[in-house]
N, C-alpha and C positions, 0 to 999 in steps of 0.2 A: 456605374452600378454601385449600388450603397447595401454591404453586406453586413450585418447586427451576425455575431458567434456569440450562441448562448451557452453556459454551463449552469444545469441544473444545480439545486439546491441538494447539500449532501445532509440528511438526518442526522441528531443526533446521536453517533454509535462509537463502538469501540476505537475505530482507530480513526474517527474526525477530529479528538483531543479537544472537543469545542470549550469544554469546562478549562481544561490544564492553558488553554491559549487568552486565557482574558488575564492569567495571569504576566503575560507578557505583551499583553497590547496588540497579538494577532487577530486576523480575523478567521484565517484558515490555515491548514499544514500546509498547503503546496497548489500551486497553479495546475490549472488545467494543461498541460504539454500537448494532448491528441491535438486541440483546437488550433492552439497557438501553433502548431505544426503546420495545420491545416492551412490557415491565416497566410502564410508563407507559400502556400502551391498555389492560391488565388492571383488573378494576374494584378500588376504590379499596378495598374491604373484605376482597380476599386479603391473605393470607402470602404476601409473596412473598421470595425469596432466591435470591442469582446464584452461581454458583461457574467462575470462570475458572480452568480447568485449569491455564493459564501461571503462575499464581500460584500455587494453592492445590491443595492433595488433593481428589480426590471421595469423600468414605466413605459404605459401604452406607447407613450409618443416615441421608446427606443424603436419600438416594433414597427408601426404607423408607417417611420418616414424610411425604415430598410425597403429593397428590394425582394429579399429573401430573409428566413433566418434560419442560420445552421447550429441545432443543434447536436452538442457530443454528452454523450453520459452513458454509465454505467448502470448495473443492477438495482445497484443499489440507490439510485438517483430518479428509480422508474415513477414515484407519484408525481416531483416536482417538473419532472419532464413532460408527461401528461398534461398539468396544470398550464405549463408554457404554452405546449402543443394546442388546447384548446383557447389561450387567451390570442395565438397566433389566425385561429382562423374565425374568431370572433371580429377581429380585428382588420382580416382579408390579407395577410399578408403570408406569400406561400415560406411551406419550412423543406428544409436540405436536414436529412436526419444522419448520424453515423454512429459509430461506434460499437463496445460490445453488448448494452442492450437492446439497440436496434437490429445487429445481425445476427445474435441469439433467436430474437423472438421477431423476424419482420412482419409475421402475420398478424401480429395485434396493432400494429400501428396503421391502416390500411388509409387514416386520415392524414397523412403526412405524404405531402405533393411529393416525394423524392427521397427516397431511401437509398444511400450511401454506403453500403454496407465493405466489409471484409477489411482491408488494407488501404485506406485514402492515397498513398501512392498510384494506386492502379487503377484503382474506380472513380476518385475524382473529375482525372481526367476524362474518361470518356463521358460525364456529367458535363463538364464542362464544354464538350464538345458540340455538346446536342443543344447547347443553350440557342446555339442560332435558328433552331428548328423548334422540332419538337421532345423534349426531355422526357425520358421513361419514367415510370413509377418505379421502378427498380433497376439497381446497379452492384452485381456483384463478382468474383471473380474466386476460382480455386488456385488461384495460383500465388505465387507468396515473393512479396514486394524486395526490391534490391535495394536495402535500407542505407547502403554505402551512398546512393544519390537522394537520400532524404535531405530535405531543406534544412536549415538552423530554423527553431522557431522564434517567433517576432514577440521579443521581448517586450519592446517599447507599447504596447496594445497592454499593457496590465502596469500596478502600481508592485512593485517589489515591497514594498514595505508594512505591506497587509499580510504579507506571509511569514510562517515560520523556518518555510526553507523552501530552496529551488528545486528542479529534478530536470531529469537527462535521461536519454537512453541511448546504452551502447551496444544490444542485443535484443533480438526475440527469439521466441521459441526456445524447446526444454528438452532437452534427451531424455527427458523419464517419458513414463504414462501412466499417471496417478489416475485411479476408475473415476474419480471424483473431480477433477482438474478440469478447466476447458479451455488451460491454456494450447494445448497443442490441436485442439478444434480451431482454437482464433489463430496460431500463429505457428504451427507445425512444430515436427519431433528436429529438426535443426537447427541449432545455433547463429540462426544472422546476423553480422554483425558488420558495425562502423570501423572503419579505419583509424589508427592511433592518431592522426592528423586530423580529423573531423572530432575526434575528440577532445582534443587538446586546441581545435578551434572555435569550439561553444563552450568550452572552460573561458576561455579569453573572451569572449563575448559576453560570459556572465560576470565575467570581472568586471568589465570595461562599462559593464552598466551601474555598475558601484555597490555589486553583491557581495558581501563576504560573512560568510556563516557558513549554515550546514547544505548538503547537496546531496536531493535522493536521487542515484540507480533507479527505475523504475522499472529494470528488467525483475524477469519474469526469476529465471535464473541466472544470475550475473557470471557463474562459472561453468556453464554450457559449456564452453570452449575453453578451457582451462590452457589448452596449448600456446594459441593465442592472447589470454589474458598473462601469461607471463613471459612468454618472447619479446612481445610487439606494445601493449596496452597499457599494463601498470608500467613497462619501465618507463615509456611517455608521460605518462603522469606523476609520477617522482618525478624525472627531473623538471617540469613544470611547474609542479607546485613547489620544488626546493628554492629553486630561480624568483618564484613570487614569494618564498615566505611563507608558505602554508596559510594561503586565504581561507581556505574551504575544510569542512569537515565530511565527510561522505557515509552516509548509509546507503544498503540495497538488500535483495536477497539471494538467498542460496542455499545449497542442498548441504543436508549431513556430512557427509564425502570431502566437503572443505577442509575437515578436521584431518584427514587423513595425506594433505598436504601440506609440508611443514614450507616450502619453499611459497607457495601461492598467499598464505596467510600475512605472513612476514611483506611479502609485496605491498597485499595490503593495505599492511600498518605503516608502511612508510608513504604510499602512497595519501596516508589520512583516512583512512575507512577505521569507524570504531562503532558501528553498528551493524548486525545481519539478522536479519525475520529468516527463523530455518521453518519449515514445517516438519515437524516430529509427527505430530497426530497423535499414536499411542503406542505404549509401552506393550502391549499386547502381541506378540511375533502372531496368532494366527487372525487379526484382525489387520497386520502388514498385508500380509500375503494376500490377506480377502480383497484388500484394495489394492495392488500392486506394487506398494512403495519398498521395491525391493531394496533400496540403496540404505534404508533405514532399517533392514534386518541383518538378523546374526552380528550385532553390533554391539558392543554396549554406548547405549546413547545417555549415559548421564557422562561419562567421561569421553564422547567426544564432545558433544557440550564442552565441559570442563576445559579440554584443550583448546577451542576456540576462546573462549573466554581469558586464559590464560594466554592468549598471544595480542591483546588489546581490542577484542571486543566485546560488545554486550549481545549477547544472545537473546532475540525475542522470538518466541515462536508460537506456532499453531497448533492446538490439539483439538481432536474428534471424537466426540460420542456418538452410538450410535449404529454402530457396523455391526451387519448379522451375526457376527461370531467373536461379541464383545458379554462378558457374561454379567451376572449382579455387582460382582465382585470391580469391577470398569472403576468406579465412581470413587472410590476410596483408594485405587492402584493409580490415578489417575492423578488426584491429590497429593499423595505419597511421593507420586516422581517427580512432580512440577516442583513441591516444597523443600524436594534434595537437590534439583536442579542447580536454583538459585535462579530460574530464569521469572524477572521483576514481570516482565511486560507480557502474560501468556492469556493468549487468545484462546477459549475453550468456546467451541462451538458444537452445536448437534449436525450430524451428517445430513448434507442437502443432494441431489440432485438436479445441478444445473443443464442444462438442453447442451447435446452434442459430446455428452460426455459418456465414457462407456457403458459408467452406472445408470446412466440414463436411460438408454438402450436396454439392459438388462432386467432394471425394474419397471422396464416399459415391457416387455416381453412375458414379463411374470403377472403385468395386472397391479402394478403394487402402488403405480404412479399415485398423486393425490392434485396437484397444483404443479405452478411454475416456482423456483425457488423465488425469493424475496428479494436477494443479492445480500443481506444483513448476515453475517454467520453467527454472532450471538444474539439473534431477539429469538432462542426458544422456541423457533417453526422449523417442522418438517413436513417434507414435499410429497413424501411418502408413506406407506405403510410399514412400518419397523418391524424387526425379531423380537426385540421386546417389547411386552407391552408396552403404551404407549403414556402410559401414567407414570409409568415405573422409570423409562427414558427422562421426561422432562421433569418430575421431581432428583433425578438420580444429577440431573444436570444444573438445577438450580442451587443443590447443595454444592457442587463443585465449586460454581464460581461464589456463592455465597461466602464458601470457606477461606479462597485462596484470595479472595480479596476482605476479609478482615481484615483489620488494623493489624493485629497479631501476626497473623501471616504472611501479611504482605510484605510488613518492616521488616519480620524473618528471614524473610528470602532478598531483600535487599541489601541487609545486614553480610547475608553469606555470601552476595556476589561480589559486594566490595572487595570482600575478605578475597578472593581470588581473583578479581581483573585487575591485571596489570596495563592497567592504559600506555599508551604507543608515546617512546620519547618525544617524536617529531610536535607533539600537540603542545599548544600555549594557551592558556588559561587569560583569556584579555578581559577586563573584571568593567564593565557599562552598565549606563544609569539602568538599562531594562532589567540585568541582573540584581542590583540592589530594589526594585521597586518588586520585581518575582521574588525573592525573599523577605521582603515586608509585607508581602498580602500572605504569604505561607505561613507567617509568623502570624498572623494576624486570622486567617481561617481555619488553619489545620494546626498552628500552635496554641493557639487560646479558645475560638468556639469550637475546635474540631472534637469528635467524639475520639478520634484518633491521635491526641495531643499529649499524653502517655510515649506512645510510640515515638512519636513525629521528635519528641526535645531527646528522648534516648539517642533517637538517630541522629541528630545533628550534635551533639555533644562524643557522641562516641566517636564521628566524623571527624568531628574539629579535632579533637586532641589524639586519635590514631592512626588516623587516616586524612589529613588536612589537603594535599592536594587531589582527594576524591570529596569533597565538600560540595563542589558545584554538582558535582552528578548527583549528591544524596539529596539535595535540595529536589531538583529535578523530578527523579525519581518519588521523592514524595508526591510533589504536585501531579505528575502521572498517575498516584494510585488516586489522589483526589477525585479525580476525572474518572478511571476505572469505573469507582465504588457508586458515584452519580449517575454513571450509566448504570448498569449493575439494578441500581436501588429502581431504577425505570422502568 
């Protein structure tokens, strides 16, 4: 059996970094993990071959000479998936679909031989079972997969060095219930998680393939289980990475609440984690409440920010416009607390309504619905009909990001995080050609034709002679808003 695993083509958006990645010779942030997951439950005696669109061409004759083609994609992947979908049956060759926009939405895809849906641990196999008969149109399951016997995923099926970084997961599922979230539709309100052994054994696998750079967590919330991540988890990973030397760098995400542990942060940083995506949303307590994110209320959330930051990470995070009981006033308080923040990398989106989410249900009940969301949280669509007018929302929202990604503002708030993140001793600065060739396009785009080139030599000069070993982050961080303001400007 000759199995072709597609990953759709991801648009150019906020967090593809497509613009920031040419300046280091990537083609994309991160490999597909569902697929390569997948690749691995398939029995041991296919053909099998992955084709990541972000990288590479799809030609007929990949499709032609498969037996199937499975593909996995998200929301936000839905046109290029489509496109696939229809060159596959132009072509005659049946597809195997999965993931969270196929199990979100299974009823628009009614052309796709085999919908996979829910958790590929569970439902795979009974797919695979029926190959010898006759295979259903649909495969899904309420029940929530034991990720402790997930396979490693099959590295050797992709080129590592089209990437900017690896990823891994050591949990699903989220203890909150964000109205807006559909994480806990896809993957329940429980914490599932890998053993410190299975973790510490795809760390060595992605060594041994000759990876060393950064490593995203791809969990949902990586401190669900907080008890766990510091008994069992991180302290397996300190001593692994001590033992190696600190190959790897790690980001992931997590909840506000992080701040509020001094013992888990510290973990860590030693462990090598010097990035975390919080979602804050908004400064508004009765727009918290509206949406449930109680862990973000009665807080002050500029200083726990602050304290995460100050234990060696970079804080990126999410915010929301949009919520019925956000008033004119949103849009300027919204500004205001990103720009005190200091947080470089903020995602400001208008409120969507994805399928299975409570808000979903609610403004389904009220009549309010409009469309299916997009998967995009910044392209400026909403799925519904809003409290505020609807002029008033998307101008209120294009000023936002209009603002906070000026030149002015942006280096601002750069300027002020350096000024407080104290990066993690364990990290070593190893100085390669692809960093000197990312500071001479920098120097070269956003130093001499950039409209931003004011800002851009402020910053690396105030860098070098104050702060010298935060120099590569400032670099960095420039070339990030590069990217930003290119989306942004689209």
């Amino acid at each position: 059996m000759e199995i072709l695993l597609v990953y759709p083509e991801i648009p150019d958006t906020f967090w593809s970094f497509k613009h920031a990645l040419k300046f280091i010779h990537k083609k994309a942030s991160s490999p597909p993990l569902g697929l390569l997951t997948v690749a691995a439950m398939l029995p041991k005696d296919w053909d099998t071959k992955l084709i990541d669109m972000n990288v590479a061409e799809l030609k007929d004759k990949d499709i032609t000479r498969a037996d199937y083609v499975f593909i996995g994609s998200m929301s936000i992947q839905k046109k290029s998936a489509q496109e696939v979908i229809a060159r596959c049956k132009r072509l005659g060759t049946k597809i195997v679909a999965g993931g969270p926009l196929f199990t979100s939405h299974p009823d628009k895809f009614d052309e796709v031989d085999h919908l996979v849906l829910n958790e590929a641990e569970i439902t795979l196999p009974m797919f695979l079972a029926d190959l010898a008969g006759t295979p259903k149109h649909i495969y899904n399951s309420e029940k929530w997969a034991d990720i402790s016997a997930t396979p490693e995923p099959l590295w050797n099926l992709i080129n590592m060095k089209k990437y900017a970084s690896l990823c891994m997961q050591y949990s699903r599922g989220c203890p909150f219930n964000c109205d807006f979230c559909d994480v806990t539709a896809l993957y329940g309100h429980s914490a599932r998680t890998k053993s410190s052994a299975q973790v510490v054994r795809e760390l060595e696998h992605i060594h041994a393939q000759g990876w060393r750079g950064n490593v995203f967590f791809v969990d949902d919330n990586f401190i669900g289980n907080k008890t766990r991540l510091k008994s069992d988890i991180l302290p397996a990973v300190i001593e692994w990475t001590e033992k190696m030397k600190h190959p790897f760098t790690f980001d992931t995400q997590a909840s506000i609440n992080m701040a509020d542990d001094e013992e888990l942060m510290n973990l860590m940083a030693r462990a090598g984690f010097d990035a975390v995506f919080i979602g804050i949303e908004t400064p508004n307590e009765e727009s918290l409440a509206e949406c449930s994110k109680h862990q973000n209320k009665n807080r002050d959330l500029n200083r726990s920010i602050e304290i995460i930051q100050k234990h060696g990470f970079e804080v990126q995070a999410g915010f929301i416009v949009g919520f019925d009981h956000d008033p004119l006033s949103i849009f300027e308080r919204q500004v205001r607390f990103i720009q005190k923040s200091g947080i470089v990398t903020a995602m400001v989106g208008i409120l969507n309504a994805p399928r299975g989410t409570t808000l979903y249900d609610r403004l389904k009940k009220e009549n309010r619905l409009l469309n299916d969301f997009t998967g995009d949280n910044t392209d400026n669509s909403i799925n519904f009909i809003p409290a505020m007018e609807l002029s008033e929302l998307t101008s209120g929202y294009r000023h936002i990001v209009s603002t906070i990604y000026s030149p002015k503002n942006y280096y601002s708030r750069v300027t002020s995080f350096l000024k407080i993140y104290k990066s993690a001793k364990v990290k070593s600065f190893s100085l390669k050609m692809v960093h000197v060739s990312a500071l001479a396009r920098s120097i070269m785009l956003l130093g001499i034709f950039g409209k931003e080139r004011w800002y851009y030599w402020k910053l690396m000069f105030w860098s070098l002679f104050t702060r010298p070993q935060k120099f590569p982050k400032a670099v960095s961080l420039a070339i990030y808003g590069y990217h930003f303001r290119k989306v942004f400007e689209n």
